[in-house]
C-alpha positions in Angstrom: 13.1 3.1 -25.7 11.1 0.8 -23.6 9.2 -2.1 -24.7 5.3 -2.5 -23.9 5.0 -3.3 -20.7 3.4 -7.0 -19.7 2.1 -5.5 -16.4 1.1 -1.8 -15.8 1.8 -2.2 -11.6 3.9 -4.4 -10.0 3.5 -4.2 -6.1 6.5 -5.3 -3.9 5.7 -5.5 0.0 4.2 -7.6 2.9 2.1 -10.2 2.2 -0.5 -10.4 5.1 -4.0 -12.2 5.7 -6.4 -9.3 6.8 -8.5 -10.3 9.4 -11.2 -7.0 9.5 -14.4 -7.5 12.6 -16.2 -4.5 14.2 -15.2 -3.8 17.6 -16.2 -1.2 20.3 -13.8 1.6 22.6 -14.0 -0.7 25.4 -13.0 -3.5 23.5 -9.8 -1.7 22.5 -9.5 -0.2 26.2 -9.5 -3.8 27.5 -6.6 -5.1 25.2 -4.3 -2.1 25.5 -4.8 -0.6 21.7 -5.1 2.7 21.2 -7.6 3.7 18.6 -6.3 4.4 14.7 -2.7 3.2 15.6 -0.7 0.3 14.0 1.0 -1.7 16.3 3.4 -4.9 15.3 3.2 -7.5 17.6 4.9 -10.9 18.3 3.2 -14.4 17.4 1.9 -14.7 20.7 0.0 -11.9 21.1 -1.6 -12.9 17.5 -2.6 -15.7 18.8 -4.1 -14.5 21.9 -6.3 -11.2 20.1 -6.7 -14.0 17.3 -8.9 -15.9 19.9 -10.3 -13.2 22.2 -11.8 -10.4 18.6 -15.2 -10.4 17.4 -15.3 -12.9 14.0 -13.9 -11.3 11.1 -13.4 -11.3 7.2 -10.4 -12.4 6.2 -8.6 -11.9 2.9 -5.4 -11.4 1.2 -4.2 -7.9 2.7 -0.9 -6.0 2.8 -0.6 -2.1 1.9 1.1 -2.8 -1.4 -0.8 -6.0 -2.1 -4.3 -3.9 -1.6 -3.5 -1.7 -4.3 -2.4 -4.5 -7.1 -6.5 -5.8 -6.2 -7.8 -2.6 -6.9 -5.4 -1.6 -9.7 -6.6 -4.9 -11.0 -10.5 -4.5 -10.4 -9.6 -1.4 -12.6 -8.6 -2.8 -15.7 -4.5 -2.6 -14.8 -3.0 -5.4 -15.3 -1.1 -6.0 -11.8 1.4 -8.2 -10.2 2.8 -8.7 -6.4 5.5 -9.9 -5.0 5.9 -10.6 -1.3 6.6 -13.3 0.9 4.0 -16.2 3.0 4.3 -19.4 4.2 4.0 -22.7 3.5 0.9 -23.3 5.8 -2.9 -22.8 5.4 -3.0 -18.9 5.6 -0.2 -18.9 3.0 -2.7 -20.6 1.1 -5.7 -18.9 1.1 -3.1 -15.4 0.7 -2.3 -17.0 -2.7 -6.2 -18.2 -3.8 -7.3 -14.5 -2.6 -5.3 -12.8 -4.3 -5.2 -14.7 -8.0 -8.8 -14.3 -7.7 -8.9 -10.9 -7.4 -6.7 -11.4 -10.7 -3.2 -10.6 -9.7 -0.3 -12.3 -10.3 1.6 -13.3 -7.5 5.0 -15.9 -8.7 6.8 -15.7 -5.3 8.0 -19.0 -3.8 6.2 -19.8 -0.2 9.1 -19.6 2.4 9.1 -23.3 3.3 10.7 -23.3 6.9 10.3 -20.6 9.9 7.9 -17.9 10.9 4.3 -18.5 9.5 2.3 -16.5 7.4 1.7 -12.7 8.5 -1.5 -11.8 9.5 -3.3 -8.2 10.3 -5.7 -8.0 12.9 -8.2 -4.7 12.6 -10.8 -3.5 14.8 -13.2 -1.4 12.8 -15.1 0.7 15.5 -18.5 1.9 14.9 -17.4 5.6 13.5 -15.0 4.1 10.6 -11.7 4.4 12.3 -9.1 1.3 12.4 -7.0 0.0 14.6 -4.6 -2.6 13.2 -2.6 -5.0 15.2 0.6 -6.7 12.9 2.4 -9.6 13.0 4.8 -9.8 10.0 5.9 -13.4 10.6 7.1 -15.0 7.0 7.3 -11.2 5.5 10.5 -10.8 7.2 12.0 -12.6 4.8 11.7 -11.1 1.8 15.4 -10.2 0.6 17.0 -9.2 -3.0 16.7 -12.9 -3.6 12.6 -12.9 -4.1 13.2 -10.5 -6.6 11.9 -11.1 -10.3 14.4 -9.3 -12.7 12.1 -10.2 -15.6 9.1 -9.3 -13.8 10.3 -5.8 -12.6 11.5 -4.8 -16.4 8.5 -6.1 -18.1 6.0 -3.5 -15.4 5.3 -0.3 -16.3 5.1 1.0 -12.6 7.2 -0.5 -9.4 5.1 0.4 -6.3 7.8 -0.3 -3.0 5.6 -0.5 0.0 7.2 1.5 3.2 6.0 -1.2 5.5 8.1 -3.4 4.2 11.4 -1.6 4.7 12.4 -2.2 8.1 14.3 -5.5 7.4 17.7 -4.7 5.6 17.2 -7.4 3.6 14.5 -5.3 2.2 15.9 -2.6 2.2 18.4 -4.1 -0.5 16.2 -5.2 -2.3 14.1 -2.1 -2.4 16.9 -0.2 -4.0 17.9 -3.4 -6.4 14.4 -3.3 -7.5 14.4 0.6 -8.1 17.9 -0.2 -10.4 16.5 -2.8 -12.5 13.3 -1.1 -13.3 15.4 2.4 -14.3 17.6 0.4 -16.1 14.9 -0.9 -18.1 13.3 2.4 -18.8 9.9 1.8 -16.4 9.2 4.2 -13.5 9.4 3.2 -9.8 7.1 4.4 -6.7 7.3 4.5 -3.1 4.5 4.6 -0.3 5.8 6.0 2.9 2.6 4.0 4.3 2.9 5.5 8.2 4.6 8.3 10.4 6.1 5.5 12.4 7.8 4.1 9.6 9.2 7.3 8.5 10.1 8.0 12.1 12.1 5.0 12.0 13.9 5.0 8.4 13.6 8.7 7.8 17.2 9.1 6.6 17.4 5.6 4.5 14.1 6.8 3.2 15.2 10.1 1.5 18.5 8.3 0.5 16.0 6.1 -1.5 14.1 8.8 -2.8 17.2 9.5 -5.4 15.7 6.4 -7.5 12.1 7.0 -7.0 10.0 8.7 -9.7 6.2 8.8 -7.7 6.7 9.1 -4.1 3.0 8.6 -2.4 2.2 9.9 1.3 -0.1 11.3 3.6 0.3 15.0 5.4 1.5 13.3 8.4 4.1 10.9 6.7 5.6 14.1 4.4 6.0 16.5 7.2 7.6 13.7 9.1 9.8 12.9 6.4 11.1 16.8 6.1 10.7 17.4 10.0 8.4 20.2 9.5 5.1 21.3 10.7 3.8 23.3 7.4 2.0 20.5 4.8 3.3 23.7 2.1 6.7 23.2 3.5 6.9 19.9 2.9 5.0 19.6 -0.3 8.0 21.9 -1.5 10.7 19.8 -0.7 9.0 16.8 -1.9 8.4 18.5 -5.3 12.2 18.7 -5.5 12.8 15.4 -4.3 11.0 13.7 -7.4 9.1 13.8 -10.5 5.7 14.0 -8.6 4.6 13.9 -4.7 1.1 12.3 -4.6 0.0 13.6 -1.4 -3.3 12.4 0.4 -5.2 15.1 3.1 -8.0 13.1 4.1 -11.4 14.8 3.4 -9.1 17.9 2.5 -8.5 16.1 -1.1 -5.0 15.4 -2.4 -2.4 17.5 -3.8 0.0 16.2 -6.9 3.2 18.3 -6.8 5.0 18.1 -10.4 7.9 20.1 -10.6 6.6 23.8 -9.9 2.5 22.5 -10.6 0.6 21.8 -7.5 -2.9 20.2 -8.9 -5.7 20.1 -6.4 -7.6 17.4 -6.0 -11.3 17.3 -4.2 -11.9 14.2 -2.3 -14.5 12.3 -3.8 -18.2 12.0 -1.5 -18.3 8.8 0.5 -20.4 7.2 3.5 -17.2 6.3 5.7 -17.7 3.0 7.6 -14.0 2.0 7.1 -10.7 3.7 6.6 -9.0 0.5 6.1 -6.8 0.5 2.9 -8.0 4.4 1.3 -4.5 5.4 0.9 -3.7 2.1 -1.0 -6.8 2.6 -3.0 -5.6 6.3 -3.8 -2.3 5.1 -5.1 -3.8 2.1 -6.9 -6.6 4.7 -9.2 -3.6 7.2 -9.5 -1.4 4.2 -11.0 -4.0 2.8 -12.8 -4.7 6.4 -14.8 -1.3 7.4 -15.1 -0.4 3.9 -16.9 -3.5 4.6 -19.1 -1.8 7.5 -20.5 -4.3 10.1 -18.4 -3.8 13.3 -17.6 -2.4 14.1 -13.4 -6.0 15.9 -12.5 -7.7 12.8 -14.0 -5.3 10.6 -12.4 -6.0 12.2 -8.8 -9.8 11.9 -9.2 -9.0 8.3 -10.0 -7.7 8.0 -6.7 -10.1 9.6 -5.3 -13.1 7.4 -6.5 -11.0 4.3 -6.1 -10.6 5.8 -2.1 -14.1 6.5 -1.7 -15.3 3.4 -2.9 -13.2 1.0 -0.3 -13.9 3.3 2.5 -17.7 3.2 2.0 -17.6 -1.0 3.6 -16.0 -3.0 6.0 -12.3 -4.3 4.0 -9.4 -2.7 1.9 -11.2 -4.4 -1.5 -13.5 -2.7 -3.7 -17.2 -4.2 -3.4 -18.1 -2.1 -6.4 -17.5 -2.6 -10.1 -15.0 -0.2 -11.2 -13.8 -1.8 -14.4 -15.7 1.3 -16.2 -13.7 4.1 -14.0 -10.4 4.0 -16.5 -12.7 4.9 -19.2 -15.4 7.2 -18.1 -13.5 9.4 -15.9 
C-alpha cells in the first residue's frame, strides 16, 4: 500500500508567461487570428503581436500549471514541473507561481530558446483567442523528470499541450510508470481538438496507463472520430477508470465504469473563458484527493470553473480555501 502522499497534484506541462489584454473583432481581423482558436507561433511573430496588443496582465500560465494555482488556492497541496528559461520571464514564471504556493523544483534551461509566452485577446463577449509560442518548453524530456516527486503525489496531471515533442512524449509515459509503480493515480488533459487531431493514436496508446482522462465534447469525439458526445462518452468509459468530460454551459458528465453522473454547470457572469477547463480539472482533483464523493467532485469543478471565468485571467480572484470543506 501507498504511503501518504507529500503533494495531492503534481502538474507536468508547458510552462508559459500569460499575457491576457482585451481586444476587439477588428483587432483580431487586422492580425490574421481567428476568434477562440489557439494558434503556435514562431518568436518572431511573438515579438511583433508582443509590440502591436493592447497592455496586458501577465502571470505564470500554462494549461497544467493553471490548475496546480487553483488546486493550491483550494487547500491541495500542488507541485509543477515544466520547463523556462534563464531570462527575466523565466523569472517572474518562477516568483508567480511560488506565490500562488506551488512548488515548482525544475532547473531553468540555461542556453537556447527563451521562456514561452501566451498571448490572449479577450474580446468584449468572453471568448479567447490565444496566440503560443512554446520557446524553452520544447525542452522538457524524461530527464526533467522528479522520480521522488512523482511517487510522493497523490495525483499526476500530464498536460496534452505538452505532448507534441517526443521528448515529451517519453517522458509522459515514464511519468505515468513511476507513479503506478508507486501506487498514486495519473491523469491526462486532452487540452484541444488540434492536439488530438495531431497525436490521436499516441494519445489512446497512452490512455492504457491513465486512470482520469479529462476532455471537452469536442476533444472526446475527436479522440474516437465520432460525431455523438454518447458515443464517445462510451468508449471513454472503457478506456479508463473515469472520463471527466466538460460541455460548456451543458455541465459535465463523469463516466465511471457503467455510472454516468451529471453535473450542472455552476451560474457565472462570463467575461473570460480563459483557463475554465484547467479550473474544472483542478476542483475535481482537489475533491477527489480529499476523499469526496464523484458528484461532489464535479461541482468542485464546477465552482472552481465558474469562479475564473467570471474575470479577466486563468487565476481565481476569489477565496476558495473554504470550497473543499463546505461543498
Amino acid at each position: 500500500m501507498a504511503t501518504a502522499p507529500r503533494f495531492d497534484l503534481l502538474g507536468i506541462g508547458n510552462a508559459i508567461v500569460d499575457v491576457v489584454a482585451p481586444a476587439d473583432d477588428g483587432f483580431l481581423s487586422r492580425h490574421d487570428m481567428h476568434k477562440g482558436s489557439m494558434a503556435l507561433i514562431d518568436r518572431d511573430r511573438a515579438e511583433y503581436l508582443s509590440g502591436v496588443m493592447p497592455a496586458g496582465r501577465e502571470s505564470s500560465g500554462g494549461s497544467a500549471a493553471n490548475s496546480c494555482a487553483v488546486a493550491a488556492a483550494m487547500g491541495a497541496r500542488a507541485a509543477f514541473l515544466g520547463k523556462v528559461a534563464d531570462d527575466p520571464l523565466g523569472a517572474a514564471f518562477r516568483d508567480d507561481i511560488g506565490d500562488a504556493g506551488v512548488h515548482f523544483p525544475t532547473p531553468p534551461l540555461q542556453a537556447g530558446a527563451p521562456t514561452a509566452r501566451c498571448l490572449i485577446l479577450v474580446t468584449p463577449e468572453g471568448q479567447r483567442t490565444m496566440n503560443t509560442y512554446l520557446g524553452a518548453c520544447v525542452s522538457f524530456g524524461v530527464d526533467d523528470l522528479d522520480p521522488a516527486l512523482i511517487a510522493d503525489s497523490a495525483v499526476t496531471y500530464l498536460e496534452g499541450y505538452l505532448f507534441d515533442p517526443p521528448a515529451a512524449q517519453a517522458a509522459f509515459h515514464r511519468a505515468a510508470a513511476i507513479a503506478r509503480r508507486a501506487g498514486r493515480q495519473v491523469a491526462l488533459s486532452l487540452s484541444d481538438p488540434f492536439c488530438v487531431d495531431r497525436h490521436r493514436t499516441a494519445f489512446r496508446e497512452l490512455l492504457r496507463g491513465i486512470d482520469i482522462l479529462f476532455a471537452n465534447e469536442a476533444e472526446v469525439c475527436s479522440l474516437y472520430e465520432v460525431n455523438a458526445f454518447e458515443d464517445a462518452a462510451e468508449a471513454a468509459a472503457g478506456a479508463v477508470k473515469l472520463a471527466v468530460l466538460t460541455r460548456s454551459e451543458a455541465g459535465s458528465v463523469i463516466c465511471h465504469g457503467h455510472q454516468r453522473i451529471q453535473v450542472a454547470a455552476a451560474p457565472a457572469r462570463v467575461v473570460d473563458t480563459t483557463g475554465a477547463g484547467d479550473a474544472y480539472a483542478a476542483g475535481f482533483i482537489a475533491g477527489l484527493t480529499a476523499g469526496r464523493d464523484l458528484p461532489t467532485c464535479g461541482r468542485l469543478g464546477s465552482i472552481a470553473a465558474a469562479e475564473v471565468i467570471s474575470h479577466y485571467g486563468a487565476r481565481p480572484q476569489s477565496d476558495l480555501r473554504d470550497l473543499l470543506h463546505t461543498t
